[in-house]
Backbone of each chain as ProteinMPNN parsed JSONL, in Angstrom:
{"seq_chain_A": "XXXXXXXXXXXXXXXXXXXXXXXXXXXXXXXXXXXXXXXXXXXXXXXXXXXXXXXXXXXXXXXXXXXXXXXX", "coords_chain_A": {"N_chain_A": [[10.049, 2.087, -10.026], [7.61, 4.456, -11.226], [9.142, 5.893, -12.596], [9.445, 4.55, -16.135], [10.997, 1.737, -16.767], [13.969, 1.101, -18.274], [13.817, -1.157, -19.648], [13.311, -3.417, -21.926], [10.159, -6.8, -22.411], [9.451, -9.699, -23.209], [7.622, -10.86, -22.378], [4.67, -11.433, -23.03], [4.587, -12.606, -25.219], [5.796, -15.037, -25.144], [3.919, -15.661, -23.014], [1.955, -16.503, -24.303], [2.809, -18.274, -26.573], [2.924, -20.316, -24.925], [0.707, -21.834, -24.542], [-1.259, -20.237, -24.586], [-1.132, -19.035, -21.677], [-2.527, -18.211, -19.155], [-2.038, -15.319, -17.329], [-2.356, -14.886, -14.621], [-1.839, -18.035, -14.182], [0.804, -17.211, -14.845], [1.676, -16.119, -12.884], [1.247, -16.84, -10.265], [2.907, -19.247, -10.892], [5.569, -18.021, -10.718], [5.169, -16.768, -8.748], [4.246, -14.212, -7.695], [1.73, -11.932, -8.294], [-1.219, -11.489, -10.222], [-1.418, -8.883, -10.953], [1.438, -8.205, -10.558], [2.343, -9.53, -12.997], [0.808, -8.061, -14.935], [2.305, -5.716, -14.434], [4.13, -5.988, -15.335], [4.442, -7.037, -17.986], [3.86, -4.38, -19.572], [5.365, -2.634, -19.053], [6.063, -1.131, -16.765], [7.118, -2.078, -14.758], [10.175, -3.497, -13.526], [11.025, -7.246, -12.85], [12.645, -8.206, -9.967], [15.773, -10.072, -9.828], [15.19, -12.712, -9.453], [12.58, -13.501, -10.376], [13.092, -12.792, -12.94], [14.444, -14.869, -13.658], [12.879, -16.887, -12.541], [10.947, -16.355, -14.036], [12.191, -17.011, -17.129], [13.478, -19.542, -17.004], [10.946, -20.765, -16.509], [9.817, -20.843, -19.149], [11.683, -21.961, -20.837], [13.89, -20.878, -21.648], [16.657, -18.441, -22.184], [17.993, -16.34, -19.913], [18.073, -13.081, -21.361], [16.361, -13.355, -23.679], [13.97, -13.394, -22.598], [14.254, -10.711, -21.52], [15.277, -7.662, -22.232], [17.503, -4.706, -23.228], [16.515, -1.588, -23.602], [16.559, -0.011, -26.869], [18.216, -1.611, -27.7]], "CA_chain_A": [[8.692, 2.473, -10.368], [7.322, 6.045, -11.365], [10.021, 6.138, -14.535], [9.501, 3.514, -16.81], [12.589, 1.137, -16.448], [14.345, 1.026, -19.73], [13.473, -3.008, -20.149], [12.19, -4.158, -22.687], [10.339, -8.198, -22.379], [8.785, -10.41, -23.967], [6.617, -11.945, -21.127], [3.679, -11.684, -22.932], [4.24, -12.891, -26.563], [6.091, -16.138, -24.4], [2.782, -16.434, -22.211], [0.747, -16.936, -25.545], [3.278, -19.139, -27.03], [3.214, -21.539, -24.041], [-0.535, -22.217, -24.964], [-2.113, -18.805, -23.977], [-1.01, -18.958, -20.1], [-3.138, -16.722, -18.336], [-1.305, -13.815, -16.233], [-2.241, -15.704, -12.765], [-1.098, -18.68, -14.18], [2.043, -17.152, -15.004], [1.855, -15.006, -11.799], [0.782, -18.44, -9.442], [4.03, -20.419, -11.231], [6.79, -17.37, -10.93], [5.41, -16.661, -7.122], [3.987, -13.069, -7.771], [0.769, -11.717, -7.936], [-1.461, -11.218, -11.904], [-1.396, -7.928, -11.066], [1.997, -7.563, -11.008], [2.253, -9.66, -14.212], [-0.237, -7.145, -15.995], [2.816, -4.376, -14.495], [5.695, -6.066, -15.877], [4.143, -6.921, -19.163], [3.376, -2.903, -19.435], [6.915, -1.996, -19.058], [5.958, -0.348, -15.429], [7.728, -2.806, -13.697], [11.166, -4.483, -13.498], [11.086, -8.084, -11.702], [13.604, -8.888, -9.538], [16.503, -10.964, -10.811], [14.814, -13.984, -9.117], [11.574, -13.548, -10.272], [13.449, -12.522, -13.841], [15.233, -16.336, -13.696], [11.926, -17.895, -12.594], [9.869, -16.379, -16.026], [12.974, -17.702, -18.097], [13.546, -20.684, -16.442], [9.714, -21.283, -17.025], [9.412, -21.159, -20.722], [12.752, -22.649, -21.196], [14.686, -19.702, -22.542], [17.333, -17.664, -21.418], [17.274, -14.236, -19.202], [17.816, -12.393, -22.621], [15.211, -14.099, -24.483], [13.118, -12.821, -21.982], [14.601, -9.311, -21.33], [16.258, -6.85, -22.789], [17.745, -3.251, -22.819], [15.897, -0.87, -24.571], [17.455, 0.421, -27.967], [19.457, -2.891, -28.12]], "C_chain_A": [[8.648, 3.952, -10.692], [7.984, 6.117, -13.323], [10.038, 5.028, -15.1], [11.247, 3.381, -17.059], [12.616, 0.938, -18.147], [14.476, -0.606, -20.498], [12.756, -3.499, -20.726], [11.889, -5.233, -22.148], [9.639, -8.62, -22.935], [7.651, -11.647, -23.607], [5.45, -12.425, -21.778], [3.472, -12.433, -24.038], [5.252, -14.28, -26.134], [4.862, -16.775, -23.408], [1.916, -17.281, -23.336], [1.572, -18.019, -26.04], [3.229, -20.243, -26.594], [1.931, -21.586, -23.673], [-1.463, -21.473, -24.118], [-2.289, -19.117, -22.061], [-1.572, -18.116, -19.927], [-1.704, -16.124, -17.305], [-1.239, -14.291, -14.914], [-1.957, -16.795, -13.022], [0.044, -18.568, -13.729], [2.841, -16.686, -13.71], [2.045, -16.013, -10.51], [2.911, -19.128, -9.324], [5.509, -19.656, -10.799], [6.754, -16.997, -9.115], [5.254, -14.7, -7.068], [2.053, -12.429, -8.198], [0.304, -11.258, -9.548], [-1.115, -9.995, -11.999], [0.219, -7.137, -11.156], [2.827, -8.062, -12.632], [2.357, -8.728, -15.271], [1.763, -5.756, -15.767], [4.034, -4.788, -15.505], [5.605, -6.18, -17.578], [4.004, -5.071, -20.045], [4.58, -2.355, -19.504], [6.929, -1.356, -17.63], [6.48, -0.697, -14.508], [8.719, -3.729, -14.064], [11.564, -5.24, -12.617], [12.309, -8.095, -11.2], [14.232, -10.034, -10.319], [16.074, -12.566, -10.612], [13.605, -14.334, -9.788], [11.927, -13.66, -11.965], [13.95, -14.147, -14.187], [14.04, -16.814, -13.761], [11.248, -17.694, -13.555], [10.797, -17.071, -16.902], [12.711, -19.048, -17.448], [11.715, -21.447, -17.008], [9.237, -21.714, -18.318], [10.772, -21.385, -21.255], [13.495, -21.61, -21.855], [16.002, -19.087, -21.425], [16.816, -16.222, -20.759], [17.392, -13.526, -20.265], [16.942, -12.519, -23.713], [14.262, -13.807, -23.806], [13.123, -11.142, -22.247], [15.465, -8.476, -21.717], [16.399, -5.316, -22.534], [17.542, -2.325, -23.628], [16.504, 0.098, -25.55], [18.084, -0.785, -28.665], [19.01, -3.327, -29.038]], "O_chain_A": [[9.63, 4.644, -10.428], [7.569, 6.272, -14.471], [10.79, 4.242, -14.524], [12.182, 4.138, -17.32], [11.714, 0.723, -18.957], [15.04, -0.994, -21.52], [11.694, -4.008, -20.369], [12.704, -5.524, -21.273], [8.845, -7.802, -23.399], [7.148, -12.646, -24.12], [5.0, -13.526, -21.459], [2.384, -13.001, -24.136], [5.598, -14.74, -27.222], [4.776, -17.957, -23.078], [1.383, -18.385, -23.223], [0.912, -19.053, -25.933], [3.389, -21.232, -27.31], [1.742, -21.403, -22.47], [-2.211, -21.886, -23.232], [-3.317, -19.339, -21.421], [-1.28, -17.058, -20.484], [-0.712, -16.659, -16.81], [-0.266, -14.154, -14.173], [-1.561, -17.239, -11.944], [0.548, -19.187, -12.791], [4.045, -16.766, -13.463], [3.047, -15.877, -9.809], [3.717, -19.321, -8.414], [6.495, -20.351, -10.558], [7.727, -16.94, -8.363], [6.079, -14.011, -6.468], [1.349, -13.437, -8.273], [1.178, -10.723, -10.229], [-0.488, -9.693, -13.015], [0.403, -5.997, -11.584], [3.603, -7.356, -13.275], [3.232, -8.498, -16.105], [2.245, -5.152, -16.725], [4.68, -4.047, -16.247], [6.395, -5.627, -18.343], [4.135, -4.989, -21.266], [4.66, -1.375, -20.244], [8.066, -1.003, -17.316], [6.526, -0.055, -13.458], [8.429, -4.683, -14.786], [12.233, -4.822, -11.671], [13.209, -7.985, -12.032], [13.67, -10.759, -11.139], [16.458, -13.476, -11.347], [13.43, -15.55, -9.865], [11.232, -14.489, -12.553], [13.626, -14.479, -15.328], [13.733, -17.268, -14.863], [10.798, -18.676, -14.145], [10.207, -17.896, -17.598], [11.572, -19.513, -17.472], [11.518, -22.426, -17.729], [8.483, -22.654, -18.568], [10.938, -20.85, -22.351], [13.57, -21.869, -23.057], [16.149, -19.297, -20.221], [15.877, -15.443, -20.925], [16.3, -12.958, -20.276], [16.901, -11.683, -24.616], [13.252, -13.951, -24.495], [12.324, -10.484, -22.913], [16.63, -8.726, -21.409], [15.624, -4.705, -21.799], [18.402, -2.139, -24.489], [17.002, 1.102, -25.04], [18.379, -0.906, -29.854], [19.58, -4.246, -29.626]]}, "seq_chain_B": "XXXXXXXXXXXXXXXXXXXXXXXXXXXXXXXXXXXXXXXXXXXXXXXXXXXXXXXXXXXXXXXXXXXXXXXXXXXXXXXXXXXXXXXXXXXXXXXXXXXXXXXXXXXXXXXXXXXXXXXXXXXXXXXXXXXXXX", "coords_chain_B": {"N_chain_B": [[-8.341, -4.798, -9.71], [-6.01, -5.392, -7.099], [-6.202, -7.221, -4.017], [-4.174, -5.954, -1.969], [-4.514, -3.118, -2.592], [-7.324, -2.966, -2.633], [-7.547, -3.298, 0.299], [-6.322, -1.039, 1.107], [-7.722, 1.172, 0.177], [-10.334, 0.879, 2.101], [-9.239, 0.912, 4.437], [-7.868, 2.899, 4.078], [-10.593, 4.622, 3.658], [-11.648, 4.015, 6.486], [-9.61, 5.234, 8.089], [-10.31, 8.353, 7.646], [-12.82, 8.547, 7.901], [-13.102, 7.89, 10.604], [-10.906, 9.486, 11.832], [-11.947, 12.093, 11.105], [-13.866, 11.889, 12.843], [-12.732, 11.794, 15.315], [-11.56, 14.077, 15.747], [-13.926, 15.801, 15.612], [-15.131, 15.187, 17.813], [-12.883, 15.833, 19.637], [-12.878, 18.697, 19.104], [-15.285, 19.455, 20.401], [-14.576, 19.613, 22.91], [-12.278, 20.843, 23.889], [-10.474, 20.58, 25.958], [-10.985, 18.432, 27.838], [-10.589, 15.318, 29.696], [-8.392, 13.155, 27.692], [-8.437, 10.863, 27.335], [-11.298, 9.834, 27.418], [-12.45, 10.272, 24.51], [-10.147, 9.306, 23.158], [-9.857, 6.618, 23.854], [-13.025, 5.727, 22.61], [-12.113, 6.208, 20.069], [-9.931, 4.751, 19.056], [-11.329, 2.237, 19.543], [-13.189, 2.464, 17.514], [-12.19, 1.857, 15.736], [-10.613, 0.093, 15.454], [-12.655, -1.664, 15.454], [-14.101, -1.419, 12.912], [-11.842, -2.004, 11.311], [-11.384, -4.527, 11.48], [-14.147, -5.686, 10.622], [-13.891, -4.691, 7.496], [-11.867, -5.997, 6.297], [-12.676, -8.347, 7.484], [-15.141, -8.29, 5.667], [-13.562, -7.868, 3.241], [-11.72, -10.238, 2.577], [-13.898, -12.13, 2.489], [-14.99, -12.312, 0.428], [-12.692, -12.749, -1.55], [-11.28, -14.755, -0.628], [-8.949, -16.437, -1.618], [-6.686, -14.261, -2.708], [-6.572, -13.122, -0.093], [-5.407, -14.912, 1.455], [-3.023, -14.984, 0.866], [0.906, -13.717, 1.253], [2.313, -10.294, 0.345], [3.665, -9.744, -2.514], [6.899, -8.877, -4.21], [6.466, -6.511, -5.987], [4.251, -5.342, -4.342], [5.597, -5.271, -2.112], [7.507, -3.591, -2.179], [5.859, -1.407, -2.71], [4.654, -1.21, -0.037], [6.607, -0.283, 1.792], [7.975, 1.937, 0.247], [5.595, 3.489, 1.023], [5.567, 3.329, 3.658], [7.428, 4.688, 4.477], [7.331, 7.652, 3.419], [5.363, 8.138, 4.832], [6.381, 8.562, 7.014], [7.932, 10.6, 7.393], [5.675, 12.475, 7.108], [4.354, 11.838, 9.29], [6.815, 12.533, 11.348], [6.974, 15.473, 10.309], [4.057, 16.019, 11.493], [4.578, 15.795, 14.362], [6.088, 17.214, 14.694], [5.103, 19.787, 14.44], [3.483, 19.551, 16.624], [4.436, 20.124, 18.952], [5.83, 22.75, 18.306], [3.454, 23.706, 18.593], [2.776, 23.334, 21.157], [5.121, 24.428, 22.719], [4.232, 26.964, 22.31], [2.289, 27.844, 23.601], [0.005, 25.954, 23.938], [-2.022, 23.392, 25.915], [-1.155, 20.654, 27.385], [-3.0, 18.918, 27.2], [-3.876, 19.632, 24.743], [-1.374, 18.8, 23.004], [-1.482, 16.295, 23.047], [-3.815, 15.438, 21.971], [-2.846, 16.842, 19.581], [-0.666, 15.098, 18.442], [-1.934, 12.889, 18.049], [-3.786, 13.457, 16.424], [-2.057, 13.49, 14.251], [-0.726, 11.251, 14.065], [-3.217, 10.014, 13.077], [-3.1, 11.251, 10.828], [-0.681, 10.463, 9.146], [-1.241, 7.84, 9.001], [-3.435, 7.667, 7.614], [-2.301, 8.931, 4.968], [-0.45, 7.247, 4.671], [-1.897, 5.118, 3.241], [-3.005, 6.443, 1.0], [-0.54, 6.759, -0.291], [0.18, 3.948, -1.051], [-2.133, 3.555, -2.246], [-1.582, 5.485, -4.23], [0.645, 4.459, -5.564], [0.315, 1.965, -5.858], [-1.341, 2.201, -8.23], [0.518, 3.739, -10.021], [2.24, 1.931, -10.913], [1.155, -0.337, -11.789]], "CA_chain_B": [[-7.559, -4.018, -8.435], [-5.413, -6.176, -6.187], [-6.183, -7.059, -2.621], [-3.872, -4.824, -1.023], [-5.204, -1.801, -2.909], [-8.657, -2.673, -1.686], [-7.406, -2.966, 1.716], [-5.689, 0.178, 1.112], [-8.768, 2.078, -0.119], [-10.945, 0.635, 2.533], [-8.489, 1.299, 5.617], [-8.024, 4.815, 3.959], [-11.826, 5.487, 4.476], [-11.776, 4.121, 7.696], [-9.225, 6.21, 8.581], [-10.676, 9.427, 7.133], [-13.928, 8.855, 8.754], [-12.844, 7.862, 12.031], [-10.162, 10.619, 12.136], [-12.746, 13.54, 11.418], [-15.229, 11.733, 13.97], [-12.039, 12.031, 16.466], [-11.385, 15.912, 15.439], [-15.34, 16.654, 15.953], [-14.944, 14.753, 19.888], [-11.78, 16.842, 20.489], [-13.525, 20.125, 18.948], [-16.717, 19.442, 21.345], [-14.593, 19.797, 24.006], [-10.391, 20.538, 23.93], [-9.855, 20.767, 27.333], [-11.698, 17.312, 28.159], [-9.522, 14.49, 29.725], [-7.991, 13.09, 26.438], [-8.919, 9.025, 27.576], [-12.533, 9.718, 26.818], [-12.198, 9.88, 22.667], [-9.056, 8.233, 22.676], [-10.507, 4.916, 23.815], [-13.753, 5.697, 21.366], [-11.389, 6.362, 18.491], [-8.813, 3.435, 18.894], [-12.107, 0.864, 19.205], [-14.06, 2.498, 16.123], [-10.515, 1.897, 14.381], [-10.463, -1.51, 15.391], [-14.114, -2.709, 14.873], [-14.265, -1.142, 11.655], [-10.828, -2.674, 10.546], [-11.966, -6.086, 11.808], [-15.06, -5.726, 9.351], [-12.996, -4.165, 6.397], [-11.018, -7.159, 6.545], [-13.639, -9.433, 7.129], [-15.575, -8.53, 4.083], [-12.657, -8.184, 1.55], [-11.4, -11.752, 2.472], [-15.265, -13.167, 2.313], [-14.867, -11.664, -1.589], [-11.008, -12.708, -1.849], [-10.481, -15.827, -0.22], [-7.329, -16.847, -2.044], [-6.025, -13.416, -1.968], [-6.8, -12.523, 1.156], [-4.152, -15.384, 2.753], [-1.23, -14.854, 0.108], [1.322, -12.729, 1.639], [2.099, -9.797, -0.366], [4.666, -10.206, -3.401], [7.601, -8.288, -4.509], [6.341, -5.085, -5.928], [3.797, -4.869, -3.022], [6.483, -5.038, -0.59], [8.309, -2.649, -2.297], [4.888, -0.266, -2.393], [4.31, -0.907, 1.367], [7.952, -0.162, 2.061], [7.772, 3.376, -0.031], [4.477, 4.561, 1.331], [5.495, 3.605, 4.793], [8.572, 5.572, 4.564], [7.161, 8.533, 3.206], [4.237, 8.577, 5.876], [7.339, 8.555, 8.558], [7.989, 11.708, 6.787], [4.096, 12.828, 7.54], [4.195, 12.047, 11.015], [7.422, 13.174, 11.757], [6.542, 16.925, 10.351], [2.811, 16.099, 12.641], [4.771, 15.488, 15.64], [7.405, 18.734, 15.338], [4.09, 21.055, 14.532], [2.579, 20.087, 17.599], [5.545, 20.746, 19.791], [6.055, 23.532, 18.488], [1.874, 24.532, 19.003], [3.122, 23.277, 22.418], [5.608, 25.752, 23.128], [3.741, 28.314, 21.523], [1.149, 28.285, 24.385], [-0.899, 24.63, 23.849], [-2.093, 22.6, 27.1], [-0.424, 19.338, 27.292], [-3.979, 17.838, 26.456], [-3.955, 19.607, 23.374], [-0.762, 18.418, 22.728], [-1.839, 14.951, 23.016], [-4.462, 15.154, 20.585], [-2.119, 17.098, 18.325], [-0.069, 13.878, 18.102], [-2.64, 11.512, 18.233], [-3.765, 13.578, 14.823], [-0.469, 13.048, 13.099], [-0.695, 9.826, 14.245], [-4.116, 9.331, 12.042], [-2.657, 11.706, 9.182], [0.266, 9.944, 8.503], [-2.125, 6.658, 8.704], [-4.177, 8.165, 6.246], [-1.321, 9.52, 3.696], [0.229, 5.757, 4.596], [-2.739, 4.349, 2.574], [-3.063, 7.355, 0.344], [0.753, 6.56, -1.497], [0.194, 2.894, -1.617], [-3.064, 3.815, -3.836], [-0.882, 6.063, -5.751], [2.05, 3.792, -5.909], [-0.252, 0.488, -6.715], [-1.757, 2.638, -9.51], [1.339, 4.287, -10.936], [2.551, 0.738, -10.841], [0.116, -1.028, -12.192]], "C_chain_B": [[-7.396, -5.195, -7.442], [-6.286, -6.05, -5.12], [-5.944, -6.402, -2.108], [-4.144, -3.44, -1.369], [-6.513, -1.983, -2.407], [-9.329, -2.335, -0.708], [-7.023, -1.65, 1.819], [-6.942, 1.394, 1.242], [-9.833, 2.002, 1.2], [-10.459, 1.113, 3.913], [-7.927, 2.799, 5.365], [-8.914, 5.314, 4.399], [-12.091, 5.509, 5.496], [-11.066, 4.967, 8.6], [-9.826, 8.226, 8.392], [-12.304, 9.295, 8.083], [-13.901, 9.29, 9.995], [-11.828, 9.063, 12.297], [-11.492, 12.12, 12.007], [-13.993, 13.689, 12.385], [-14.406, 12.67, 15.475], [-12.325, 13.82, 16.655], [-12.547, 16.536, 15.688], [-15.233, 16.071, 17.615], [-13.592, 16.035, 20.17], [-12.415, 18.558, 20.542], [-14.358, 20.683, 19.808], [-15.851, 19.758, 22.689], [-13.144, 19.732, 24.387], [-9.808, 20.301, 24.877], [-10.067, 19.277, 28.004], [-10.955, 16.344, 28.924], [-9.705, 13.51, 28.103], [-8.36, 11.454, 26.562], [-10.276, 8.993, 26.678], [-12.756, 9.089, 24.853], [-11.285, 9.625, 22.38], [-9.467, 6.776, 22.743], [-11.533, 4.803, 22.888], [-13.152, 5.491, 19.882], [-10.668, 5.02, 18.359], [-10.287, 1.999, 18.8], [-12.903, 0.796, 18.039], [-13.134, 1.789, 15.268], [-10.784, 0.641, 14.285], [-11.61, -2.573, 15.118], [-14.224, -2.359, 13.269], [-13.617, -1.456, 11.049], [-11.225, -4.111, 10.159], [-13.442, -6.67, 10.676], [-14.799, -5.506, 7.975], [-13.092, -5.52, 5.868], [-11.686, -8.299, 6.348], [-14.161, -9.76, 5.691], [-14.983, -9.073, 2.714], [-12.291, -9.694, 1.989], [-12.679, -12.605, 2.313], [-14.713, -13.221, 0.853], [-13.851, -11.996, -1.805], [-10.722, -13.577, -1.013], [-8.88, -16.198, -0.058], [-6.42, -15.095, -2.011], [-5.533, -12.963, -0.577], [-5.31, -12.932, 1.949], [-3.066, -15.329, 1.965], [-0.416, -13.28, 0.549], [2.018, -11.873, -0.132], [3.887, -9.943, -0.973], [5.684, -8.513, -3.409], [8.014, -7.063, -4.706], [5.036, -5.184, -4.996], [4.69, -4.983, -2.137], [6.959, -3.678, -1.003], [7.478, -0.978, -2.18], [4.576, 0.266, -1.216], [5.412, 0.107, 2.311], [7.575, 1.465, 1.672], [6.594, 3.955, 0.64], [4.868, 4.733, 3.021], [6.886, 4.576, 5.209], [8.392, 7.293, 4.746], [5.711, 9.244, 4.121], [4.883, 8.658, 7.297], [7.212, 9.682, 8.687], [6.794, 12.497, 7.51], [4.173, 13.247, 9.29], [5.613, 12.934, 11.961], [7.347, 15.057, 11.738], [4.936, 17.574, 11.448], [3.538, 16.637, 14.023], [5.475, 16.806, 16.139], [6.166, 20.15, 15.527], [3.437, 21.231, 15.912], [3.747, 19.988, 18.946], [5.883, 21.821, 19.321], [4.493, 24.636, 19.241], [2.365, 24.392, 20.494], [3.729, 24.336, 23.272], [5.336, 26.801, 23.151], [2.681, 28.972, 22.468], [-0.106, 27.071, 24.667], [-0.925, 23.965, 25.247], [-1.72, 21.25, 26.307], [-2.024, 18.135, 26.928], [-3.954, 18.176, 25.041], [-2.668, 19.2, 22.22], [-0.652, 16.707, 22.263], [-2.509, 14.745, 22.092], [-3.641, 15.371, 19.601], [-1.307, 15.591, 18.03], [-0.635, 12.593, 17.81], [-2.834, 12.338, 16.567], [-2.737, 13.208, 14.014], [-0.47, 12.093, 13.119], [-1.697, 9.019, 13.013], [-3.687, 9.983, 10.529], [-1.448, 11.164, 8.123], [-0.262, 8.502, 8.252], [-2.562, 6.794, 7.119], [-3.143, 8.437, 4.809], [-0.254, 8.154, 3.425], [-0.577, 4.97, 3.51], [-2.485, 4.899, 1.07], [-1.827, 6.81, -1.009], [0.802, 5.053, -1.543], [-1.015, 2.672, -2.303], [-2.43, 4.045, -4.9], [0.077, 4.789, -6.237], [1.138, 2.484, -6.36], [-0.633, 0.818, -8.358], [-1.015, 2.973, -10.208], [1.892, 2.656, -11.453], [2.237, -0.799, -11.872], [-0.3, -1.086, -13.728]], "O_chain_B": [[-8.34, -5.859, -7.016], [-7.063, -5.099, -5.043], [-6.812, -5.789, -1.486], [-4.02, -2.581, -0.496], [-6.905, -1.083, -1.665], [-10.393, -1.776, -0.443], [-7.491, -1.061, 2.793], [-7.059, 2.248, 2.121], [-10.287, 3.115, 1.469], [-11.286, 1.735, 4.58], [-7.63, 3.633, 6.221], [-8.829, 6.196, 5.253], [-12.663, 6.487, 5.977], [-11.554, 5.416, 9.637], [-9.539, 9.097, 9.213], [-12.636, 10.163, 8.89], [-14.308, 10.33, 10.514], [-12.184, 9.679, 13.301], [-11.703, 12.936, 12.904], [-14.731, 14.625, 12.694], [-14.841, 13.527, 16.244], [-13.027, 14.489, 17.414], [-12.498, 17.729, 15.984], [-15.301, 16.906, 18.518], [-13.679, 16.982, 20.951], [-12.446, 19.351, 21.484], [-14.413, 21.88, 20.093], [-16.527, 20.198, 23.619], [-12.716, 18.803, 25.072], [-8.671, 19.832, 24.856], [-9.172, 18.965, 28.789], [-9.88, 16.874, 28.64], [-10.767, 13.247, 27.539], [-8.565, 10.932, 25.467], [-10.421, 8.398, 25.61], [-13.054, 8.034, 24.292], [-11.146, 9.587, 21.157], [-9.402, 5.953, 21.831], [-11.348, 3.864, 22.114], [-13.571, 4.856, 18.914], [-10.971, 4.273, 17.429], [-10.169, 1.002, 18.088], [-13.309, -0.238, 17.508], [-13.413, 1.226, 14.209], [-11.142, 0.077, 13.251], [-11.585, -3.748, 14.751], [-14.466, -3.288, 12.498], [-14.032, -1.508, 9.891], [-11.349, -4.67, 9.069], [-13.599, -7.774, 10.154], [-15.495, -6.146, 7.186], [-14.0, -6.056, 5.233], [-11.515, -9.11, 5.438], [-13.957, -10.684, 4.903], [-15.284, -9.852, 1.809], [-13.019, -10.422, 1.314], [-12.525, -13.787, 2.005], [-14.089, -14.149, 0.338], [-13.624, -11.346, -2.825], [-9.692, -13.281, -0.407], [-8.05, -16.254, 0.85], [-5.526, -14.939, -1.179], [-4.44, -12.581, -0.16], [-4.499, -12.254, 2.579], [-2.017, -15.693, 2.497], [-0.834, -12.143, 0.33], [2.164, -12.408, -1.23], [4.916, -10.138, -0.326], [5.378, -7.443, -2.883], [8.994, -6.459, -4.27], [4.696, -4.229, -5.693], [4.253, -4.626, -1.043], [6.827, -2.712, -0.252], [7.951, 0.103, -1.829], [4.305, 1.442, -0.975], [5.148, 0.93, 3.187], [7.018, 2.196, 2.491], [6.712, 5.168, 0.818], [4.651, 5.765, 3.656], [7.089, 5.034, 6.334], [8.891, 8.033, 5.593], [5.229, 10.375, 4.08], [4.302, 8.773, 8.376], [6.623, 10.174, 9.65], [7.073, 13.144, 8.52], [4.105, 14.217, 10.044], [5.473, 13.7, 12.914], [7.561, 15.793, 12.701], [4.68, 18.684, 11.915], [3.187, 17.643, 14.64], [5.528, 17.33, 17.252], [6.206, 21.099, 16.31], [2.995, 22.27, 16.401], [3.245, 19.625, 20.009], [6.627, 22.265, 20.195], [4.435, 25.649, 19.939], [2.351, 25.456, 21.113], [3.203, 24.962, 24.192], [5.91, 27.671, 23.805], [2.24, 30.117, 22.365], [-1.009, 27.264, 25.481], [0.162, 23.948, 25.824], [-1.894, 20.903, 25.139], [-2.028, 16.964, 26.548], [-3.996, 17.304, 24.173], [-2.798, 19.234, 20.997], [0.046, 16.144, 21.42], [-2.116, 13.955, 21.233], [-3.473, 14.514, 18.733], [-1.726, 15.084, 16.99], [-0.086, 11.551, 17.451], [-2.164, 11.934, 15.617], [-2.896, 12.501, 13.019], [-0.169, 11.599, 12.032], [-1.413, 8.045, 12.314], [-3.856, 9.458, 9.428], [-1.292, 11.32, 6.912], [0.246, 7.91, 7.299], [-2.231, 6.316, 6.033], [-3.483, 8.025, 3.701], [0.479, 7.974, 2.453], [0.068, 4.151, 2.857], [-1.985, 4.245, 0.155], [-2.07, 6.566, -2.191], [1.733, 4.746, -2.287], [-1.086, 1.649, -2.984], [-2.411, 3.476, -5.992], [0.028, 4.337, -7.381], [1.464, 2.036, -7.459], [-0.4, 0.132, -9.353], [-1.351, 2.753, -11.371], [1.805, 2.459, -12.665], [2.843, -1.755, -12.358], [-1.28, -1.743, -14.078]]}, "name": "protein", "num_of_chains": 2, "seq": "XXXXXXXXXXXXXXXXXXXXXXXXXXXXXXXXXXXXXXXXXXXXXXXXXXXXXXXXXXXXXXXXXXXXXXXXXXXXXXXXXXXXXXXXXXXXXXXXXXXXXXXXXXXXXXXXXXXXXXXXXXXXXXXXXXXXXXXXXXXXXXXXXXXXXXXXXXXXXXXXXXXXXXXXXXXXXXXXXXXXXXXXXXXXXXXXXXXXXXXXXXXXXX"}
């Protein structure tokens, strides 16, 4: 926290795809709170690798299809 | 604004009140036996928590009973670290006021303050930290 983590993702343009999931949906289904949704979408926050598996895992994708390393 | 920032904000003011109520009882009278507004202070703390609490969960049901996630642990974790910090610099000031010439009652309060300032600065960085966060 404080320094924006250098991770890009794609949480949010995957929530809309998977028929405009709300944030506490997404937040409810991954086992985390909207609010920290709203952080991770924002770039302010990098989930845990569990929490990182359970957003992939959710919209059927891989952990890189989710997340990435900024520049890449 | 999350739950635990609400609680945060809300158990900040209670601390900030109730700490400068304490500091006007000790002021009225330093020498005093130290029981008197220690037992006042510790039950304001606790009726006024007990209502806090109450309210925000009337308003926040489903929040209220979900324990707190990932980056709130990790916020609670940093603020309570850095309010160790707090109290530990409270606790050396008033040993040293101690040595310096302080009666062992005023020593007592001095610690009981650090005790509410590092409370207070406990809340204080899990505001900041929910908000930088956030």
């Amino acid at each position: 926290m404080g320094k924006r983590p250098p991770i890009t993702n794609r949480v949010r343009s995957l929530r809309e795809k998977h028929g405009q999931m709300s944030q506490a949906a997404l937040g409810e289904a991954v086992g985390v709170t909207r609010h920290t949704i709203i952080a991770i979408e924002l770039g302010r926050y990098s989930p845990s690798l569990e929490t990182s598996f359970r957003i992939a895992r959710l919209f059927n994708v891989g952990l890189e299809d989710v997340f990435g390393w900024e520049g890449d | 604004m999350s739950f635990k920032e609400k609680s945060a904000w809300a158990m900040g003011a209670i601390m900030l009140v109730t700490g400068v109520w304490y500091a006007q009882l000790v002021a009225a009278a330093p020498q005093a036996p130290v029981i008197g507004p220690l037992i006042s202070y510790v039950l304001a703390v606790i009726v006024l928590s007990i209502i806090a609490q109450t309210v925000l969960a009337i308003l926040s049901p489903r929040e209220a009973h979900a324990s707190a996630d990932e980056r709130e642990r990790i916020v609670m974790d940093r603020a309570g670290n850095w309010s160790g910090i707090v109290l530990g610099l409270g606790v050396i000031t008033a040993i040293i006021m101690y040595i310096g010439g302080w009666s062992a009652t005023l020593l007592v309060h001095a610690i009981v303050g650090a005790l509410i300032v590092a409370q207070l600065a406990e809340y204080l960085f899990q505001i900041f930290l929910f908000r930088r966060a956030v």
